[in-house]
Structures are given as structure tokens and as C-alpha cells.
N, C-alpha and C positions, 0 to 999 in steps of 0.2 A: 397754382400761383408760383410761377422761377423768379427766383430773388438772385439777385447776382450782388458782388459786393468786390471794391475797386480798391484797394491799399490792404496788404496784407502785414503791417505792420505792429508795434505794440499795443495798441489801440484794438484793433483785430483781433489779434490773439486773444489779449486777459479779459475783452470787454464784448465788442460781436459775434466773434466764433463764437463762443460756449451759449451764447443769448439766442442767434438762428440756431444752432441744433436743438436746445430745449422748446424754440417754438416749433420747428417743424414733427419734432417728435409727438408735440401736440395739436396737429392739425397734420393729417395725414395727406390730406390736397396740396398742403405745402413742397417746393423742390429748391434744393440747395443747388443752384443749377450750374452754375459760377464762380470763378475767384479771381482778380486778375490781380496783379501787382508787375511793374516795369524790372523789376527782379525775378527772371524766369524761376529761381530756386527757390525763392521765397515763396511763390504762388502754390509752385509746387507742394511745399511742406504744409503751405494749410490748405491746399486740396485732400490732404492724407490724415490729415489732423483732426477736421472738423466735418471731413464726408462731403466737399460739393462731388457736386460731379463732374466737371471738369475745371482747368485752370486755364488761363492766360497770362501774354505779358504786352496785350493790346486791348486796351479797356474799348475802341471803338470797333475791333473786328469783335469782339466778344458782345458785343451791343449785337450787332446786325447778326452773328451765328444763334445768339441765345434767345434775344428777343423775352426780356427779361419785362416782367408786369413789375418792379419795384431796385431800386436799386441802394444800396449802402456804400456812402463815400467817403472813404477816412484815410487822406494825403498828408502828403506835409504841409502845413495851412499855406507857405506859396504858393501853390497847385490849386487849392480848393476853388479860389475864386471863378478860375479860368473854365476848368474843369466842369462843376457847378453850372456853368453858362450854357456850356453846350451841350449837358444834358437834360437841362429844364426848354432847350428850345428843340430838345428832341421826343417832350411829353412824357417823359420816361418819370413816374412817380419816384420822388429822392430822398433818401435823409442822408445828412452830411454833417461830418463832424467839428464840434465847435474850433475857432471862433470863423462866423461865415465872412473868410477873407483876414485879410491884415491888417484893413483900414476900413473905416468906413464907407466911402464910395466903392470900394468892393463890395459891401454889404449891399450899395444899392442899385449899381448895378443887376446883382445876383437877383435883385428884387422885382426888376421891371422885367427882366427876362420871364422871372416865375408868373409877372400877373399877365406879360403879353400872351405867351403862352398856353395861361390857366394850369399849368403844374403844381397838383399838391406834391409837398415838402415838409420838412421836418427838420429843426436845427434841434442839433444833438448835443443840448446842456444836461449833460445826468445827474447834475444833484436837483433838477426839478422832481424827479423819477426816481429818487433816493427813500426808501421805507424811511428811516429814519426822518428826513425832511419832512416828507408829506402829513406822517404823523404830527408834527411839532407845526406846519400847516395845522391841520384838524382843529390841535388842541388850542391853538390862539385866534381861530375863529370868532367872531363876536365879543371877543375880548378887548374893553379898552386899554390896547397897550398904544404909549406914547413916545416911546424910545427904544431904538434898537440898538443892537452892537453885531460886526463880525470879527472874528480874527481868520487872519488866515496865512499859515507859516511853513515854510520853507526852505532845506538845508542845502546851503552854496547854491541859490539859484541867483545866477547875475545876467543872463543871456538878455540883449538888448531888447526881446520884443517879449520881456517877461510878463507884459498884460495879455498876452493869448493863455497863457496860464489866470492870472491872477483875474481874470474876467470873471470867473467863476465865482468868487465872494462878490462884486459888483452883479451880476446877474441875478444869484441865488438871494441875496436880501432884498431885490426889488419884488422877487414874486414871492417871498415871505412875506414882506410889508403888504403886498398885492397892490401897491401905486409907482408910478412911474416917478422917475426923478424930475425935482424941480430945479435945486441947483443942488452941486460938491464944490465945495471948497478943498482944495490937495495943497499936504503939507507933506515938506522932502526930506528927507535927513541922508546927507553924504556920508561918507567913509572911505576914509585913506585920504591920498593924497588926487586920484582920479575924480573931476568931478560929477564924470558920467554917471558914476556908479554909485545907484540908489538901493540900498540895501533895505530901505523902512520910507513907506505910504503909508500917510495918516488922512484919511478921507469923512469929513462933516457933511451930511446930505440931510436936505430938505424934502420931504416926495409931498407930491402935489395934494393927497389925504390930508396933508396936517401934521404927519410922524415926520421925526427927524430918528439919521442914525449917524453911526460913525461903523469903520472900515477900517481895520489894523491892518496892514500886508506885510510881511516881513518874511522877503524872500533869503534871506542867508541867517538864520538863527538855529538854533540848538537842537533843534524838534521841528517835526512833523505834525501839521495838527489842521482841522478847520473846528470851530467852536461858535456859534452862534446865540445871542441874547433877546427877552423882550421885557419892557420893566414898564408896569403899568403901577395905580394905586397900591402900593401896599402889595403888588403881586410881580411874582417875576416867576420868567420861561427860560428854559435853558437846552442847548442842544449841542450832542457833539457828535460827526461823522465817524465813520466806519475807516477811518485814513490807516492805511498800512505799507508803509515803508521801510525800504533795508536799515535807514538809518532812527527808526524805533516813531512807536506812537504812543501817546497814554491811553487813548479814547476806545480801542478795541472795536469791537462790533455798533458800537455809537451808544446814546445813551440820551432821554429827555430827562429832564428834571423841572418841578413845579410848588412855590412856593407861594403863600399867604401868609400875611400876617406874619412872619419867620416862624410857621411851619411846615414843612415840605408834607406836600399834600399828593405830589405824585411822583413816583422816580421809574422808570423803565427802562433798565436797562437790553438792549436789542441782543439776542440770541444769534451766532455767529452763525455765518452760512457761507456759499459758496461766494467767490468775489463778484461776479457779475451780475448776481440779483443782492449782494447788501449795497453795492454800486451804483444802481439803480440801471445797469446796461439791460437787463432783462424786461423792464418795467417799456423802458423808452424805445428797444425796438418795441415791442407786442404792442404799446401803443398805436406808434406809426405803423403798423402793418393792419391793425384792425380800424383801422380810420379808412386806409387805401382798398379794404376787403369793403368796407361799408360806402365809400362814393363821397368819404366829409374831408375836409380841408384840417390838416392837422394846426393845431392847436400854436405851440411852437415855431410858427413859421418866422423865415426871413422879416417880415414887417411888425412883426411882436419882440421881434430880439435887436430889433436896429439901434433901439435904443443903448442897450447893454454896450455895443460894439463904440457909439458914439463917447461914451464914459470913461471905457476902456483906455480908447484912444487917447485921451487927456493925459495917462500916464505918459506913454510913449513921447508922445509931445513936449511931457514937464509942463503941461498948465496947471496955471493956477485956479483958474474958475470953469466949471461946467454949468452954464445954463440952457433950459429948455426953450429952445426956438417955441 
């Protein structure tokens, strides 16, 4: 199996790199076969870095030399869409990394291509694929919880298409809730004198199950952090990732917590590992790769995350209401 992989940038490095060599070390049929990036010396340094075996800085001549069974794409999200396109209409099994496109007709584009085509694909949310997550999945299973909470925070981020970041808490509580959104209400709170600039999203959502939640964002605050809630009778769930940035985290290696009655009945704190399996980067390739070994349609695709992208967008926008068509 040659996997080839198209963006060698931070993304690559902390997150795919170290994720293909641990899988191909475990699967010896596996070949790092590729790397291209539009940056000859970039491609270079992680041809040397992570063991492909060769690099490029033409992701399409490196298509037609390598003739790759799988592919990993992680651009600058302008690029993705385009990108995306024409190699779903080249059969070339993909995963790509979030958000798929800028906009949402980017997303649906990228969509119609994948179903013309019949290309399995994989959009690349890692906190679905986060140990810490999945566990706090498990444990709220069967559980009536009826309110959720996220936060999710962030130091000096002002960059105008801050929801390709902040999709992440919109995405990651819809597949905790495990129901799709029905409506968000978005509330804005300015700072300074510019009124572009939204430093704090306050997000009320309805999912079509019956749960309602809410959504902190708060891209320019003191800390680093994502932290997640579920409150049901007399019971509450508690979760906090693995976040580790230059500018400090509290949360460490992450941590569940689980109370009854106000006694905490379970607390787990997560044992620190390397970053691209507490990240869930290890989880999510091995996923999509053993889906594409097995002939199944991953899970994650473009038509499963449309939703997310349409939400998102809402920020961007400054709307005030998201309802489901």
C-alpha cells in the first residue's frame, strides 16, 4: 500500500508525520512512498524526517510517478477545496484536513465530486479520534443527559476566518451530543473600537435529539484550553483535552470527571504520551487507512461533516440564527 501525503507543513509535521511512520512500522506492507509540498525544501526536510521515500514539489507529477493507493492532504484551507476536487475525480482514496473548504459550497462541491466519482474519503476532525473524547463518548452513552456545555479558548486569535479554527468545538459537541443541529442562536461581544473584531461567541443550540447546549469561543483570552460538559438528573460529566501551547494550558494530558448526587464517582485523569496519539492524529489516520485496506466508506466523510462547515459559517457571516433546512 503507497500512501503519499501533499502539504508538508505544521499540521504534517506534529500531527501525520509521526502517525504514518507508527503505522507503517506496523504494517509492513505499508510504503511511505511520498511527500510533496510547493516548497522544494520543505518536502525535502520531511522526506528525511519521517522516512518517505521520495519527495516532490508537484503534488500532480508525483500522482502519476508514485501512483499512490491513498492519499493525505493538509494545505492551507484555501487550497483544500480545489485541490480536493481533482483528486477525488481522480479515484485516488483521500483524507484531508479540516475545515473541507472555507465555505460551505466548498464543502459541497467537494461532495458531489466524491459521490460522482464513488471516492472514499475522510475529513480530518481529530478531536473525534481523541482517547480522551471517545472515552467521555463511552461514558455518556445511555446516559440521560439533557444539557451540554463547551468552552473553547484561545490566546490573540483575531484572524478573520477564525471559525476554520473554532469549528472544532461546533463539530466535536455535535458528535458528543450524537444529534445534529436544529437551530444556534449566536451572540457577539465586540472589543475596542473596531467592530469587526469578535473576540467572544456565545452559541445556544437546540439538536434535533431534544439536548440543548451552549458553546463559549473565546479566541483572545488568557489561556489555552478546550473543556467540555454534560448535566443530566442529579449527574454531571466532565471533560478536558490534552491542549498544549507555548502560551500554558491547565488541562495536561486531559482528564474525565463524573459526579452523582455531589459525589464524584469517577475521575481519570489521562497519562501523557506522545502528541499525535493524545491528539488523536494516530487514531484518525489508522482509521481511514484501515477502512481503504477493508473496501468501507469512511465514516467522517464530506456529507457527515456538511453540517459542521454550515454552522461554522454562521460565524464568519455574523449571523444571528442557524436553522436546519
Amino acid at each position: 500500500m503507497k500512501i503519499g501525503l501533499i502539504g508538508c507543513g505544521e499540521i504534517a509535521r506534529v500531527g501525520h508525520g509521526p502517525s504514518l511512520v507508527q503505522y507503517a512500522s506496523e504494517h509492513p506492507d505499508v510504503e511511505l512512498a511520498a511527500c510533496c509540498d510547493i516548497r522544494p525544501e520543505a518536502a525535502e526536510a520531511f522526506q528525511k524526517e519521517f522516512g518517505f521515500t521520495e519527495c516532490a514539489s508537484d503534488w500532480e507529477e508525483m500522482i502519476r510517478r508514485v501512483k499512490p493507493d491513498a492519499l493525505l492532504l493538509a494545505v492551507p484551507v484555501p487550497l483544500t477545496a480545489e485541490l480536493s476536487i481533482r483528486i477525488l475525480k481522480q479515484g485516488i482514496p483521500l483524507m484531508l484536513e479540516k475545515p473541507p473548504g472555507l465555505y460551505p459550497e466548498d464543502t459541497r462541491r467537494m461532495q458531489e465530486a466524491a459521490i460522482a466519482s464513488g471516492t472514499p474519503h475522510q475529513v480530518a476532525f481529530n478531536r473525534r479520534f481523541m482517547p480522551v473524547v471517545r472515552r467521555f463518548k463511552e461514558a455518556a452513552a445511555g446516559e440521560a443527559f439533557t444539557t451540554w456545555e463547551y468552552s473553547f479558548y484561545r490566546v490573540g486569535r483575531i484572524d478573520p476566518h477564525y471559525e476554520t479554527t473554532s469549528i472544532h468545538a461546533i463539530d466535536t459537541l455535535r458528535y458528543l451530543v450524537g444529534a445534529d443541529y436544529r437551530t444556534v442562536q449566536f451572540h457577539y461581544t465586540p472589543s475596542g473600537s473596531d467592530k469587526d473584531y469578535v473576540p467572544a461567541i456565545w452559541m445556544e443550540a437546540e439538536f434535533l435529539n431534544g439536548a440543548r447546549g451552549s458553546i463559549h469561543i473565546q479566541p483572545a483570552t488568557g489561556i489555552s484550553l478546550e473543556r467540555f460538559a454534560a448535566h443530566g438528573v442529579n449527574h454531571y460529566l466532565y471533560g478536558a483535552l490534552p491542549f498544549y501551547a507555548a502560551n500554558g494550558s491547565l488541562d495536561g494530558a486531559g482528564e474525565i470527571l463524573e459526579a452523582r448526587d455531589g459525589r464524584i464517582i469517577r475521575q481519570e485523569r489521562a497519562a501523557a504520551a506522545a502528541n499525535h496519539i493524545m491528539n488523536g492524529y494516530y487514531d484518525e489516520d489508522a482509521s481511514f487507512l484501515e477502512d481503504i485496506r477493508a473496501g468501507r466508506e469512511p465514516v467522517n466523510n464530506l456529507s457527515t461533516c456538511l453540517q459542521s462547515m454550515e454552522v461554522a459559517a454562521c460565524i464568519y457571516r455574523r449571523d444571528e440564527w442557524y436553522r436546519q433546512e
